[in-house]
N, C-alpha and C positions, 0 to 999 in steps of 0.2 A: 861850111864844113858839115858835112852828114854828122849825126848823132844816134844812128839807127845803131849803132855795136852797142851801146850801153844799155838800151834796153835789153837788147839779146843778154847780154852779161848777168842784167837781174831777172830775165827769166832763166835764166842757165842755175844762178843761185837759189831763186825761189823752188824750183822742181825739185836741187838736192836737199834742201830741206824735206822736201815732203818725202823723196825719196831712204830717208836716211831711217836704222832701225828706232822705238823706241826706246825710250830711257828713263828713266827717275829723274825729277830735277833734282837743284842742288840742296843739299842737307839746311836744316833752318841754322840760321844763325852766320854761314858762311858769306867770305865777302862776294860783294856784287861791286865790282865797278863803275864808274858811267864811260868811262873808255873802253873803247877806242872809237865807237860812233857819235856823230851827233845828238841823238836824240838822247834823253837820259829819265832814267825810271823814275818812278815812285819811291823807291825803297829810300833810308834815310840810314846815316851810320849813326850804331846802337849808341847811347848816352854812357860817355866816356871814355868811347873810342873815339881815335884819329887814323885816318887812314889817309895814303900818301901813294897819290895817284900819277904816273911820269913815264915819258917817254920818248924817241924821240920822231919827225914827221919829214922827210923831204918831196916836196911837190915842187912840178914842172908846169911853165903855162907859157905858149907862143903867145909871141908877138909878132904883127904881119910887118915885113920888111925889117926885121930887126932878128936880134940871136935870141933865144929861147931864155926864160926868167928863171932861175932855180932858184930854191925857196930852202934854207935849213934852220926848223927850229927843235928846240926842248921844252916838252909841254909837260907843266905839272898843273897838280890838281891837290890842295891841302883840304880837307873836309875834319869836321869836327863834330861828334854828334853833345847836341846839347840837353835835348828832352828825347822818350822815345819816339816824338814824332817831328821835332826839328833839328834838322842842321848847319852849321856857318860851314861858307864855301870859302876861298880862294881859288882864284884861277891866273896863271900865267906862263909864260915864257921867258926862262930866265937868257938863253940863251937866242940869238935869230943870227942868220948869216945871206945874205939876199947878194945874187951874181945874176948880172945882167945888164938893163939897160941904165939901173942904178944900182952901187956895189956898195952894202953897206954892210956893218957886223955889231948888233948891241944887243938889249933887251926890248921883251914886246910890253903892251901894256898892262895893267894888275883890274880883275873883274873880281870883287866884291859879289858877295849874292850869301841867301838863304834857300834851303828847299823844307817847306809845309807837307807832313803827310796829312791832309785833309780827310780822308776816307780807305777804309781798307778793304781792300776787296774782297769774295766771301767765298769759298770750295766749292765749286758746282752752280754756279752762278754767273751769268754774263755782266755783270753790272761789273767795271773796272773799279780796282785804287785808285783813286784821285789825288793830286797835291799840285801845287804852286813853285816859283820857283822866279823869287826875283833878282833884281840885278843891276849894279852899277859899275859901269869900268871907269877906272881912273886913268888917265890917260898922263903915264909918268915913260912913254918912249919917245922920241924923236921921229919925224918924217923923215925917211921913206917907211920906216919898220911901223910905226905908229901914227894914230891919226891925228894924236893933239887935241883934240876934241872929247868931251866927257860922255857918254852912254846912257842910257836908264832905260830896265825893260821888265816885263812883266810874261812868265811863260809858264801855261797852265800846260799840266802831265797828268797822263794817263796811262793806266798797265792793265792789258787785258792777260788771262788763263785760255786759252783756246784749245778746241781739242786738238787731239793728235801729239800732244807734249810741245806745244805751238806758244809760245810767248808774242804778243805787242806791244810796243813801246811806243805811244804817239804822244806828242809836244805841239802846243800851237799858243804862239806869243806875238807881240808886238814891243818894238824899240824905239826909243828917241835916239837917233842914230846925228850926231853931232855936226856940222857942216862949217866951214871956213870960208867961201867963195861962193854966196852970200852968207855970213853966219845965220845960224840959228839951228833947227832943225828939224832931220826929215821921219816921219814914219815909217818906219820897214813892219810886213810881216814875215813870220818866221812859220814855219811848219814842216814835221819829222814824223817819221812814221819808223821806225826797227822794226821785223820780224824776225825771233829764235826760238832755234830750238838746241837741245841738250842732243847729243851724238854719243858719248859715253858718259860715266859718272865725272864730273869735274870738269868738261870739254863742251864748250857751247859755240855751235857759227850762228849768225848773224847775215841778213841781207838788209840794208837800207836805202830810204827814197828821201830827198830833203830840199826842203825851196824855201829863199830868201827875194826878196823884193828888192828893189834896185837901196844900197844904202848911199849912194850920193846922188845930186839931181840929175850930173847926165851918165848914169850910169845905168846897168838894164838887168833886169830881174836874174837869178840863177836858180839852178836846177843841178841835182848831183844824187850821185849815188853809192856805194859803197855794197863791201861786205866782208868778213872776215870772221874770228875765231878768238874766243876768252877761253885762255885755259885754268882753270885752278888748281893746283898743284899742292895747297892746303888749305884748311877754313879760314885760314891768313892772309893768305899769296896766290897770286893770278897774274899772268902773262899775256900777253895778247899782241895780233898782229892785224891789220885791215888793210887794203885799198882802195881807192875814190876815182872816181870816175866825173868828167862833166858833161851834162846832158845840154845844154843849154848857158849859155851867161857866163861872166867871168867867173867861171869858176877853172883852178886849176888843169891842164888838159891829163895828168892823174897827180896825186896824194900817195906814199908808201907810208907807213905809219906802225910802230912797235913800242912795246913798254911792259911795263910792271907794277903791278898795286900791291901795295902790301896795307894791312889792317893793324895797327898798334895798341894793346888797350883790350876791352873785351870781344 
């Protein structure tokens, strides 16, 4: 199957970005979420705050000679800031509903992680914020929805200032991605790149590009890409909506995906 529309799609994205007026970014202090994209900033929730990241994703992906897979979960995101420059993550899916060539309805697996702001980036200057960003899944779902298998990864983050009121968001890691047929496991890399920018006061879109390396042995690399829109509606609360796209690889043939962050705390 061609894959040439998806490109078209993020340059159709990329242009309205550049095309769109300037703005002010968002006020210090307000929330940033790391949904609804892949890739996930530097910034870290302030020391004290908890903020409570959810929403929910329905993705479709063909299968040849068979009926099409639909995919429904609920994705949250627990963050806790601990110091001003570290905080304890949670990540999961409480809910998953999978129709297709296997019909199944439980929860997905629980990802453990921390994010390190290592370095802050400086007004007028190209040198990024840097931070870290590791991570273990525990694998407490069942197969089909889960892999059974335990995770461990390591994913360095960057955030550039760009002119034109232009944000970058780039991510590039590696995982011990768990295996059962033969056990043991395999090395995936991981690499993300977000571009945004701000459209009004509190209203930011997004275009993203993302590739993951095959995570089973006979499985084959993907490529995807997205774009969508974080709205903030207070220095608390954000909204947001995205779609996925696949380039390449098992990845989803799209993603629809919606939610809401709220910040609790300071």
């Amino acid at each position: 199957m061609a894959r040439a529309p998806g490109w078209t799609v993020l340059a159709i994205a990329l242009m309205g970005l550049l095309a769109l007026p300037l703005h002010a970014r968002g006020e210090d202090g307000a929330i940033e979420p790391d949904r609804p994209d892949v890739t996930n900033g530097v910034k870290t929730v302030p020391p004290g705050a908890f903020q409570i990241e959810t929403g929910a994703a329905y993705s479709q992906r063909s299968i040849a000679a068979s009926h099409a897979e639909g995919r429904l979960a609920v994705e949250t995101t627990l963050r806790a800031g601990l110091t001003e420059r570290l905080e304890m993550r949670l990540d999961g899916e409480p809910f998953v509903r999978l129709r297709g060539e296997e019909d199944d309805t439980s929860h997905g697996d629980l990802t453990l992680g921390l994010k390190y702001r290592v370095l802050d980036g400086r007004e007028g200057q190209w040198f990024p914020a840097l931070g870290i960003q590791p991570f273990v899944k525990v694998p407490i779902a069942d197969a089909p929805i889960g892999s059974e298998r335990p995770d461990v990864g390591l994913i360095a983050l960057a955030s550039f200032d760009l002119p034109w009121e232009l944000g970058l968001d780039a991510n590039a890691g590696m995982a011990a991605i768990g295996q059962s047929r033969p056990s043991g496991y395999l090395l995936q890399a991981l690499v993300s790149a977000s571009l945004s920018r701000p459209v009004t006061t509190g209203l930011t879109t997004f275009a993203e590009i993302f590739f993951a390396s095959r995570d089973e042995r006979d499985s084959r690399e993907r490529v995807g890409l997205d774009a969508g829109i974080v709205w903030r509606l207070e220095r608390f609360l954000a909204i947001d909506a995205a779609a996925t796209t696949s380039l390449a690889g098992p990845v989803p043939d799209f993603t629809l995906r919606t939610g809401v962050s709220v910040r609790l705390g300071r």
